[in-house]
C-alpha positions in Angstrom: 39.7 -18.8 -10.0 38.2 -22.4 -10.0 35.2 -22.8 -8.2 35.3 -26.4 -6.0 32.9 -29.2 -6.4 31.7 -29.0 -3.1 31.8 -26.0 -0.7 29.5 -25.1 2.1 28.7 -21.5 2.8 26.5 -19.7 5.3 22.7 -18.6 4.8 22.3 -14.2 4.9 21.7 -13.4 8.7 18.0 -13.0 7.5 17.6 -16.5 6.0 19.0 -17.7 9.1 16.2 -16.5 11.4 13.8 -16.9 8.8 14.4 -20.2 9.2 14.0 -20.8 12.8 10.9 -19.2 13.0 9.6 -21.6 10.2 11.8 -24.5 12.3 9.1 -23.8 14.9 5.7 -23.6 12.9 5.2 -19.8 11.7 2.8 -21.3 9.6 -0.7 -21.9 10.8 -1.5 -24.9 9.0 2.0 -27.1 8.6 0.7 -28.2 4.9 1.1 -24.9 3.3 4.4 -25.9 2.2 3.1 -28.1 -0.1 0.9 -25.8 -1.9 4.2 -23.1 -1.6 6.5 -26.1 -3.5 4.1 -26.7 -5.9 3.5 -23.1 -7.0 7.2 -22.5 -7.3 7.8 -25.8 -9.4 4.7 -24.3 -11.2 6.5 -20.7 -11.8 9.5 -22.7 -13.2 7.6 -24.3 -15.6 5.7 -20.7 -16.6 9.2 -19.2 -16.6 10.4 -22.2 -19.3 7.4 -21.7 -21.8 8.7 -18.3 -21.7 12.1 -18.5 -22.6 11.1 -20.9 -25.5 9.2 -18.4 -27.1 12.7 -16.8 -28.5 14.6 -20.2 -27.6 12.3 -23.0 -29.1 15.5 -25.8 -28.1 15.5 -24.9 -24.3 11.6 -26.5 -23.9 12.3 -29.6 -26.7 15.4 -30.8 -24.4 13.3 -33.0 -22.2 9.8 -33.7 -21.0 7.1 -31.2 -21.8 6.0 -29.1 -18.7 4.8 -31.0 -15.5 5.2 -31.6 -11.6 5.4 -34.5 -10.0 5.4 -35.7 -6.5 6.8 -38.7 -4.8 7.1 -40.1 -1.5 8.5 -42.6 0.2 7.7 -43.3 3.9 9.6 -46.1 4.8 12.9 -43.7 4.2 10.6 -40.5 5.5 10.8 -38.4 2.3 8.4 -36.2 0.0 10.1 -34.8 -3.7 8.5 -32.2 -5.9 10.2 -32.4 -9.3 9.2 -30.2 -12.2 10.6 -29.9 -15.8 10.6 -25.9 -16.0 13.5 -23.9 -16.4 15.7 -25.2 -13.2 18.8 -22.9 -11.8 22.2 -22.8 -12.2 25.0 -23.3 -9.2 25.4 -19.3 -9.3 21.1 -18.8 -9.3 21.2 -22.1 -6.4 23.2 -20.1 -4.3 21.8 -16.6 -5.0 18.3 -17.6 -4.7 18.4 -20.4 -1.5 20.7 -18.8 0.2 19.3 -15.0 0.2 15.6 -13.6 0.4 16.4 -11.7 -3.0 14.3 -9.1 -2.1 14.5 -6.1 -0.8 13.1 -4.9 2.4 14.0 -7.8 4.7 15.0 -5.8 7.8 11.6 -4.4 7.3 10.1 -7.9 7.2 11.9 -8.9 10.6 10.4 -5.5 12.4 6.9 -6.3 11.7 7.2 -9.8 13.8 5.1 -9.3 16.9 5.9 -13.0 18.6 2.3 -14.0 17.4 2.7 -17.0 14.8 -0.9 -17.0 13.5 -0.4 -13.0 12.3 3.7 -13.6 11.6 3.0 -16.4 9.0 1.0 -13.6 7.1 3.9 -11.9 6.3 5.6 -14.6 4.6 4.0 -14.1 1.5 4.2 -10.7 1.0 7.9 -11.2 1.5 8.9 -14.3 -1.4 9.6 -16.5 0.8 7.7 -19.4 0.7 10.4 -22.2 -0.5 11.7 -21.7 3.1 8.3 -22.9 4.5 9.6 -26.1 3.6 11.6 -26.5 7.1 7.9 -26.2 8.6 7.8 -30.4 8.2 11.7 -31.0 6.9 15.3 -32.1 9.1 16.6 -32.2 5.8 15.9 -30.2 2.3 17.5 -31.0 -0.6 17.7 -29.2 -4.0 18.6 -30.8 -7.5 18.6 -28.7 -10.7 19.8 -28.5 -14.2 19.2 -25.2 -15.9 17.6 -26.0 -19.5 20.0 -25.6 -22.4 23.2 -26.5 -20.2 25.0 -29.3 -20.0 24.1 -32.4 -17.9 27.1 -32.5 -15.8 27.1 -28.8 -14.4 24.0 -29.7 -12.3 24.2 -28.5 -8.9 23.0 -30.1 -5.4 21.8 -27.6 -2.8 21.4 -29.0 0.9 21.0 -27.9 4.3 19.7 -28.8 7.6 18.4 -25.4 8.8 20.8 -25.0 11.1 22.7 -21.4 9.4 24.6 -23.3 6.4 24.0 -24.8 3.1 26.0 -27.2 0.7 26.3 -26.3 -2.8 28.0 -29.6 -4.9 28.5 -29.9 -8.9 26.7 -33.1 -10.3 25.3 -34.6 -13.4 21.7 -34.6 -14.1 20.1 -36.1 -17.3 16.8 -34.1 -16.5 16.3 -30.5 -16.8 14.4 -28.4 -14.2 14.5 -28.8 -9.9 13.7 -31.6 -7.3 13.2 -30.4 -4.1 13.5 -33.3 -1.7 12.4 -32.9 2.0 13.8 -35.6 4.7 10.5 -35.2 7.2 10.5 -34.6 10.5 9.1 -37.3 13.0 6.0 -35.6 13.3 5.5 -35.5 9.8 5.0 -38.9 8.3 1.5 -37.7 7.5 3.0 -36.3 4.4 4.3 -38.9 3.2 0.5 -40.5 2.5 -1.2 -40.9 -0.9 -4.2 -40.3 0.2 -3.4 -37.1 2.3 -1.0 -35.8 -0.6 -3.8 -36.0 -3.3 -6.5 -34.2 -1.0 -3.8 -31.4 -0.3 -3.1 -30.8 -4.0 -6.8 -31.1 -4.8 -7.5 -28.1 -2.0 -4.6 -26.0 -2.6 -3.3 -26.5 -6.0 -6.0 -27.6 -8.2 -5.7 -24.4 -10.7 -2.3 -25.1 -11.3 -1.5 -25.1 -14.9 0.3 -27.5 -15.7 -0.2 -31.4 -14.7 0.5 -32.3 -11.3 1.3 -36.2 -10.8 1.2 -38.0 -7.8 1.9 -42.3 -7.5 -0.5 -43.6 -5.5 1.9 -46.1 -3.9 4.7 -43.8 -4.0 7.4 -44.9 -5.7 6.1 -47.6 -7.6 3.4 -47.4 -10.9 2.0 -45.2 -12.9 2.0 -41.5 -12.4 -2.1 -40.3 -12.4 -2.9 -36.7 -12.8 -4.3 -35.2 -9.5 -5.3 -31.4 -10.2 -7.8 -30.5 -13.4 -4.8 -28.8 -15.0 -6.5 -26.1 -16.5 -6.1 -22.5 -15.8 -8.7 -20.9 -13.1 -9.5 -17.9 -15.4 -10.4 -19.6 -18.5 -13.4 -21.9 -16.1 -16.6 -20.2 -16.4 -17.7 -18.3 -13.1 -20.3 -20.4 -12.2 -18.0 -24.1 -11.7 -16.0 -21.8 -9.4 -16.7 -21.1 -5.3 -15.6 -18.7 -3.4 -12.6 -21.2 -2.1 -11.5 -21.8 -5.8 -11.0 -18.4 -6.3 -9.5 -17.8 -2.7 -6.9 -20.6 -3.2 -5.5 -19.1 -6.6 -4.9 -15.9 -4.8 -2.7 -17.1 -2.6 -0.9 -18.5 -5.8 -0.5 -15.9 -7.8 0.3 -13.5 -5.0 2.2 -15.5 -2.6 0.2 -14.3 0.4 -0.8 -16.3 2.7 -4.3 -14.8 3.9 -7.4 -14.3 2.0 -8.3 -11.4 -0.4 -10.8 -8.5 0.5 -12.8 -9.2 -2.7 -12.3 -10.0 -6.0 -13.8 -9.6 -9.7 -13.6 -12.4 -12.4 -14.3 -10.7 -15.8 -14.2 -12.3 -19.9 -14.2 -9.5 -22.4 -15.7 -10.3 -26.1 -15.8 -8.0 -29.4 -13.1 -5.9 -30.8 -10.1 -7.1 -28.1 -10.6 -10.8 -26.2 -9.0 -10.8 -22.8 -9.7 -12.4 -19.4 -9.1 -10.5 -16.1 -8.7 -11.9 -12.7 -8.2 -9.0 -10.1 -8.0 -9.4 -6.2 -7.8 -6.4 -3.2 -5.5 -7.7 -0.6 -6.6 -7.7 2.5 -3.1 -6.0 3.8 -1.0 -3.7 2.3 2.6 -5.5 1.4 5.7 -3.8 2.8 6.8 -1.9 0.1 3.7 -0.5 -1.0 5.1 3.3 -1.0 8.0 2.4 -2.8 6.8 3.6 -6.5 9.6 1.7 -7.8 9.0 -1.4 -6.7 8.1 -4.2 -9.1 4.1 -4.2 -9.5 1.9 -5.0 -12.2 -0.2 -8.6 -13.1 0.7 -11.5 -14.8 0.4 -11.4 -18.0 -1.1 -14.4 -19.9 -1.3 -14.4 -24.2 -3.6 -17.1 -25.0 -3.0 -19.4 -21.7 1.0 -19.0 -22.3 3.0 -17.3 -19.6 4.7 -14.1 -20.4 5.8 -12.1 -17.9 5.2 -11.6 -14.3 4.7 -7.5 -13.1 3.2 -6.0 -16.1 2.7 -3.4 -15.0 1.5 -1.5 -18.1 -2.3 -3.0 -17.6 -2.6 -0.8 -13.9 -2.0 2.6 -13.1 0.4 3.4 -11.2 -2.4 4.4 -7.7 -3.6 0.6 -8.2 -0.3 -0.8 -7.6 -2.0 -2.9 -5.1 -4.1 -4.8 -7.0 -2.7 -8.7 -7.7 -4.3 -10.7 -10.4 -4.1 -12.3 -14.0 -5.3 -10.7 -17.8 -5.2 -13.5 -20.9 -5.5 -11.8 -23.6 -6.4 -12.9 -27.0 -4.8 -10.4 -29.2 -1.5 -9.5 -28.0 1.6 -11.0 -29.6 3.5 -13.9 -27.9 6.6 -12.5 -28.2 5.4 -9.5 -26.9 7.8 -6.9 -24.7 7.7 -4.8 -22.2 8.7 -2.0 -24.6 6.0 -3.1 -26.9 3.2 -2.8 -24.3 4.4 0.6 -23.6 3.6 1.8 -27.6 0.6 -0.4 -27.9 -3.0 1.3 -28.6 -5.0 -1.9 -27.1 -2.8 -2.0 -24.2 -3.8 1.2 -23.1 -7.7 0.5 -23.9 -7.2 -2.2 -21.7 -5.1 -0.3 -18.8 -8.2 2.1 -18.6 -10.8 -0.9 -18.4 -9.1 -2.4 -16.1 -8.9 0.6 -13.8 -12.6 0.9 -14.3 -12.9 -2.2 -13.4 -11.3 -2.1 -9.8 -12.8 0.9 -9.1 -16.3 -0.2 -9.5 -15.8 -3.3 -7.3 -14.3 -0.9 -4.6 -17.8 1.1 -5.1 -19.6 -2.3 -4.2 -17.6 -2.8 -1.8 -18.3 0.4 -0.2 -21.9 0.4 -0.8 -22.2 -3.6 0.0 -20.2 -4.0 3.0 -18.8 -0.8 4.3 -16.8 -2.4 7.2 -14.7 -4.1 4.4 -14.1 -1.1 2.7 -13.2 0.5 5.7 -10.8 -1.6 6.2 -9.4 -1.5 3.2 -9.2 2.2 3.4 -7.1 2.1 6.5 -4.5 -0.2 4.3 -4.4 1.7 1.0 -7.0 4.8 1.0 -3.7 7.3 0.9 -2.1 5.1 -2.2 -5.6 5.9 -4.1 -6.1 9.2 -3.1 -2.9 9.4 -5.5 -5.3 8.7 -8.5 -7.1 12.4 -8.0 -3.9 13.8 -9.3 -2.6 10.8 -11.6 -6.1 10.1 -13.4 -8.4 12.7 -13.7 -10.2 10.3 -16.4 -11.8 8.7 -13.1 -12.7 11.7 -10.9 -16.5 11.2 -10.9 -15.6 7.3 -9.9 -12.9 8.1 -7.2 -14.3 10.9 -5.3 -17.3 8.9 -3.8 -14.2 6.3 -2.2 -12.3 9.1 -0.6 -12.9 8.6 3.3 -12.3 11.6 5.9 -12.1 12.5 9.3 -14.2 14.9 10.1 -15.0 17.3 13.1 -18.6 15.7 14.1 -16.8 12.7 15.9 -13.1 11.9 18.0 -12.2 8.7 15.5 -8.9 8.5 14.4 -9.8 5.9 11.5 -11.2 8.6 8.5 -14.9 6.8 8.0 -16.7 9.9 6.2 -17.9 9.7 2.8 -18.2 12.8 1.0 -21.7 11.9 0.2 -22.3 11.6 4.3 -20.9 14.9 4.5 -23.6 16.5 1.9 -26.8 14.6 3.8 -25.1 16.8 7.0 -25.0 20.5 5.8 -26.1 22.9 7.7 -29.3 25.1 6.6 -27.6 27.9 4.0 -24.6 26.2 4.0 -23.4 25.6 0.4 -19.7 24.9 0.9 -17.7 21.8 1.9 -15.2 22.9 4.3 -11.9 21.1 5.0 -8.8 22.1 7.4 -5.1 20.8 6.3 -2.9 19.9 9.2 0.4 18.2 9.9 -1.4 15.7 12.1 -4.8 15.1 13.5 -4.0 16.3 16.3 -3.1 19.7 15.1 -6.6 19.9 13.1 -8.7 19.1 16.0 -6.7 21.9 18.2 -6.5 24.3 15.0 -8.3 27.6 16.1 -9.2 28.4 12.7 -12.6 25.5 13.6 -13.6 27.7 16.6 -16.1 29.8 14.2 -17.0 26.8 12.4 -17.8 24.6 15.3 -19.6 27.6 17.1 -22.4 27.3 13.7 -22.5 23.5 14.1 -20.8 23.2 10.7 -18.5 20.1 10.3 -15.3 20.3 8.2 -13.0 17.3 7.1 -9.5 17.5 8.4 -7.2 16.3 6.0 -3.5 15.1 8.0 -2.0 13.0 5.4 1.3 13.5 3.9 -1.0 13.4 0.4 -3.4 15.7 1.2 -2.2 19.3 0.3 -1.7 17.6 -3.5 -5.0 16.1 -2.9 -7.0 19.2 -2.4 -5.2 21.2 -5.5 -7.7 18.8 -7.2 -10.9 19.0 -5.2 -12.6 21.6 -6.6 -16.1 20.5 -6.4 -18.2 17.8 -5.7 -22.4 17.3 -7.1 -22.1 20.8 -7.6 -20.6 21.6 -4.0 -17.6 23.7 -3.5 -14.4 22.8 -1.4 -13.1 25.3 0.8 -10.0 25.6 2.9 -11.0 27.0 6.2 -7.6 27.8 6.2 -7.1 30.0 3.5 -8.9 33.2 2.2 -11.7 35.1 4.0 -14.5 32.9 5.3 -18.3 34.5 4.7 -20.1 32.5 6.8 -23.0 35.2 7.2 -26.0 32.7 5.0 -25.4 29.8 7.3 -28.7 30.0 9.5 -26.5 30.6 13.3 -27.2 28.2 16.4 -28.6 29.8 19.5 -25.0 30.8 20.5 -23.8 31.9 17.9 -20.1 34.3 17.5 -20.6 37.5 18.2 -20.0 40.3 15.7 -16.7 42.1 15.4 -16.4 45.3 17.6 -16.9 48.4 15.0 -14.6 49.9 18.1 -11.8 47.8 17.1 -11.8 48.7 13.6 -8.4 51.2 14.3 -6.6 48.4 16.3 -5.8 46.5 12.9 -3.6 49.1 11.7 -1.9 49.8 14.5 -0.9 45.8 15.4 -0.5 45.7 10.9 2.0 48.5 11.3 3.7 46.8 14.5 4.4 43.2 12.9 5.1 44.8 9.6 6.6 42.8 6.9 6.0 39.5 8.9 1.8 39.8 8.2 0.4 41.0 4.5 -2.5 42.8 7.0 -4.6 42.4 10.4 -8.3 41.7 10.4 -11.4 40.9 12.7 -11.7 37.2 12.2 -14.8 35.0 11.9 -13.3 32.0 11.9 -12.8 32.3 15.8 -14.6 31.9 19.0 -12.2 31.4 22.0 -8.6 31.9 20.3 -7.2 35.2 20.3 -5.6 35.0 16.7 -4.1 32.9 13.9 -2.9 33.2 10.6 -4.6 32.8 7.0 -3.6 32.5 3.8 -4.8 34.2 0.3 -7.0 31.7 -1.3 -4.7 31.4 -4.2 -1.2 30.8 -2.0 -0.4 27.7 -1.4 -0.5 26.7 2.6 1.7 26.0 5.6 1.9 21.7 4.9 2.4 22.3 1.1 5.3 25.1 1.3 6.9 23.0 4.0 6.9 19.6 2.0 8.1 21.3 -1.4 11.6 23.1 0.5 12.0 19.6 2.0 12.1 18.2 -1.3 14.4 21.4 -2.1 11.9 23.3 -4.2 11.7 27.5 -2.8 8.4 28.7 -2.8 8.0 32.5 -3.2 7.1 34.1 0.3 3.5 34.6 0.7 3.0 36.7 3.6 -0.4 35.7 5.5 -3.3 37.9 7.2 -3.3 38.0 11.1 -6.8 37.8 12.0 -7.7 38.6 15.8 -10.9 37.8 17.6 -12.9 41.1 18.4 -14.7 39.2 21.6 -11.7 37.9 22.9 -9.7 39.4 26.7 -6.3 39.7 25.0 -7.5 41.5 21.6 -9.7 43.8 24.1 -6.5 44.6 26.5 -4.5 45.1 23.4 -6.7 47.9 22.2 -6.1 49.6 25.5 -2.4 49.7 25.7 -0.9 53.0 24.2 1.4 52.6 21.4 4.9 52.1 22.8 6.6 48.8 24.1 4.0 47.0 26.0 1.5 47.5 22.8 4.6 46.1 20.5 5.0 43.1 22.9 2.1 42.0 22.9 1.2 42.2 19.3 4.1 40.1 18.3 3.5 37.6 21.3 -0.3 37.2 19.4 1.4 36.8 16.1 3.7 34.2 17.3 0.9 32.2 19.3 -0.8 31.8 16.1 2.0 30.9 13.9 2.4 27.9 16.7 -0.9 27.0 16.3 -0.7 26.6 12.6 2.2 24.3 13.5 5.3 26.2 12.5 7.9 27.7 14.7 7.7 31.6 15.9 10.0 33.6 14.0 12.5 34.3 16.8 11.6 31.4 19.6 13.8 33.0 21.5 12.5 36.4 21.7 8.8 34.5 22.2 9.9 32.6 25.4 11.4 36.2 26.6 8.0 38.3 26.0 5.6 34.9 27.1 8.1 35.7 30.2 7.7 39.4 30.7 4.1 38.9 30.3 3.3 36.4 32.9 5.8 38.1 35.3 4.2 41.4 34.7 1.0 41.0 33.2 0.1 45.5 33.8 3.1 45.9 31.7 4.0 42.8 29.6 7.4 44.7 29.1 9.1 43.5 26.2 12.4 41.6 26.8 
């Protein structure tokens, strides 16, 4: 089936209001359309260096790499040619008329109306060439794809307005001009003197020469930017702007980075690094699939974006550059994946992030706090994927803790130390399906009642997390949810629990024998001051959150039956003593067992036989008789 010279389809449904929201200024500042054109003719010309590497004839047909930008303001229009790689009718279509990403309905929920905070989602969704209906009626694409033929050049054009032209035409250049027909308040653009101040701001680090006329479409093209890449410029020509500005380029985000570090590495391997924190997490940062990594430089010459071999796999956030000196140009992706001095350099790099996000923490805490509420559950993932870092990623984990109501965790483990209680040698952490649930858990009552503070720990990571805490300077961690808890050294407040009831000491077998295979035995509990039971595990089972997430992922744990413990001091443990064995006695046992098995978050046994005895009990609380 022919394809026709001209056709005229319609944009995907999200392209369509993607565009009407850039129609009507997403963008804070209309001229960071510019600096998004220029950075994709500059990708174009990366992508072309390339491909030359195994096809020299693709980069020799034509001018050598470059972008240049006309204007003309008599006819109201601004172009953006480059010579880089350029697109094919098929890749015109495919890439202007889709966002070619995935995760666009996820892009379109996080709009809140607000179009300072909506236009910083356009970057951390690739789709910046869109931005150019900010300023444009009219856009208009032109492109030859190197190493084809000059007549199967295609014209892209649209208005905005929910449909695009695609039209075969002949093009003696290869690579893309983008031509924008301004809008009437937008002749500003179309200004030599405004144009070259723009480029200077935004796109100064570009690569490659950008060329600007300075009366448009007349004389001689003069260079505008320094053309030389950011990384390679010693530290001290650069401000904090310089460095600001190339972040938005190679990340396509449109906000400013939460730090950076800027490193040259001499001796046995020669690379550069250029590494930026994000400010906000993009949207598919829990998706371990999706394509991560930095852009991988070999002496200045583009080689592939996402290389992901230089990060592990918990610092999938970080965006940034490494030029390396000693790699290969033709270098693959299969390649970096056998290579010794890739590796030395993954761990280095790793290193290297987290010692900035240690000065960040220790510099300006309410930066790193803020950087923990965007990614501090992606590196908690690092305490199980690179134990080669402990010692530098335990100090960065941030808790909640019981000392204060904040739902943000803010609590550094060396906090936590400076705040133990006289005698007390143990950190103590609760697991919970919510934080909710651990402030409400039971099992703090003892704890609280001593004044001794324990992390709760409510994140979908965190039972993986803790099957790698095992100590910290010299500190145990212990699950106050799990084993028995000797708190008997810790010096006691004025109030503190009393001491189980030797006179109780025949109740546990009798309420063991009752619950029978549900319980692996009853016990006085120290753990509690005001509830009347819950349930513990053996310190060596695993607990409640884990076993639930490993059968949701289809994995069947062995049962571990837990201990009941019940509070010696409490009404209901007391009145239970009294009752006779029979069916009151069985009652009320089980309704104890099932309160706690609530409290620990998971559904009583039989909820219907629990609503029947709650029932019998608050109808006829002499006789609680069983239903």
């Amino acid at each position: 089936m022919s394809v026709p010279a001209t056709e005229t389809r319609g944009f995907q449904a999200e392209v369509s209001r993607l565009l009407q929201l850039m129609i009507h200024s997403m963008y804070s500042h209309r001229e960071i359309f510019l600096r998004e054109l220029i950075s994709n003719a500059s990708d174009a010309c990366d992508r072309l260096r390339f491909a030359a590497l195994a096809e020299p004839a693709l980069a020799a047909d034509g001018a050598a790499p470059e972008i240049r930008v006309d204007f003309d303001s008599k006819e109201r229009t601004l172009t953006v040619t480059d010579t880089g790689i350029g697109m094919t009718r098929e890749e015109a279509a495919e890439h202007l008329g889709t966002i070619a990403r995935s995760g666009t309905a996820e892009f379109f929920s996080r709009l809140t109306g607000d179009q300072q905070q909506d236009s910083q989602l356009i970057g951390q969704f690739g789709v910046g060439f869109y931005s150019a209906f900010i300023v444009a009626e009219r856009v208009e694409v032109l492109s030859r794809r190197a190493g084809t033929a000059p007549d199967v050049a295609v014209r892209w054009s649209s208005c905005g307005d929910g449909e695009f032209t695609l039209e075969t035409v002949s093009r003696d250049e290869r690579g893309t001009a983008v031509r924008l027909w301004l809008r009437e308040g937008a002749l500003e653009f179309a200004d030599a003197f405004r144009l070259r101040g723009l480029i200077r701001r935004y796109s100064d680090h570009i690569a490659f020469p950008v060329l600007l006329r300075p009366d448009g479409g007349k004389g001689e093209y003069d260079r505008v930017n320094q053309a030389q890449a950011m990384w390679t410029r010693p530290r001290q020509e650069l401000g904090d702007d310089d460095y600001r500005q190339f972040y938005r380029h190679v990340s396509h985000d449109s906000g400013d980075p939460l730090a950076w570090s800027h490193h040259q590495v001499e001796g046995r391997r020669e690379y550069t690094t250029l590494l930026y924190i994000p400010a906000a997490a993009p949207f598919d940062l829990y998706n371990r699939e999706s394509p991560r990594g930095l852009k991988l430089y070999v002496r200045r010459v583009f080689i592939m974006d996402d290389a992901e071999q230089f990060l592990p796999l918990y610092l999938r956030f970080v965006k940034g550059v490494i030029d390396s000196a000693d790699l290969p140009l033709n270098v693959s992706r299969e390649l970096l994946q056998q290579d010794a001095d890739v590796q030395a350099i993954r761990a280095a790099v790793a290193r290297r992030v987290l010692d900035l996000l240690a000065r960040l923490a220790a510099e300006e805490p309410e930066r790193y706090q803020a950087f923990w509420k965007e990614f501090g559950n992606v590196l908690k993932e690092g305490l199980v994927e690179d134990p080669g870092n402990r010692e530098r990623l335990l100090p960065l984990l941030r808790f909640s803790s019981t000392i204060d109501a904040g739902a943000v965790p803010t609590h550094a483990l060396a906090d936590y130390l400076a705040r133990l209680r006289p005698g007390q040698q143990d950190i103590y952490y609760l697991l919970a399906d919510s934080l909710a649930a651990a402030r409400g858990s039971p099992q703090l009552e003892g704890l609280r009642a001593r004044g001794v503070e324990v992390l709760l720990l409510h994140d979908r990571i965190d039972p993986w997390l803790v099957m790698h805490l095992d100590e910290f300077e010299g500190h145990r961690f212990v699950d106050v949810g799990r084993g028995e808890l000797r708190l008997d050294e810790i010096a006691p407040p004025e109030q503190a629990p009393p001491a189980p009831s030797m006179a109780l000491e025949g109740l546990w077998p009798r309420v063991a024998a009752r619950l029978g295979d549900r319980v692996a035995g009853v016990r006085a509990s120290t753990r509690l001051a005001e509830s009347p039971a819950c349930l513990v595990r053996d310190a060596t089972a695993a607990g409640p959150q884990l076993q639930r997430l490993l059968e949701a992922a289809g994995q069947k744990l062995p049962p571990a039956r837990p201990w009941l413990e019940l509070n010696p001091a409490h009404a209901l443990v007391t009145r239970l003593n009294l009752l006779p064995d029979g069916e009151a006695f069985d009652s009320l046992a089980a309704l104890l067992a099932d309160q706690a098995q609530i409290a620990e978050g998971t559904a009583p046994v039989d909820p219907a036989a629990f609503l029947r005895r709650l029932n019998a009990w608050l109808l006829d609380p002499r006789m609680g008789t069983a239903a």
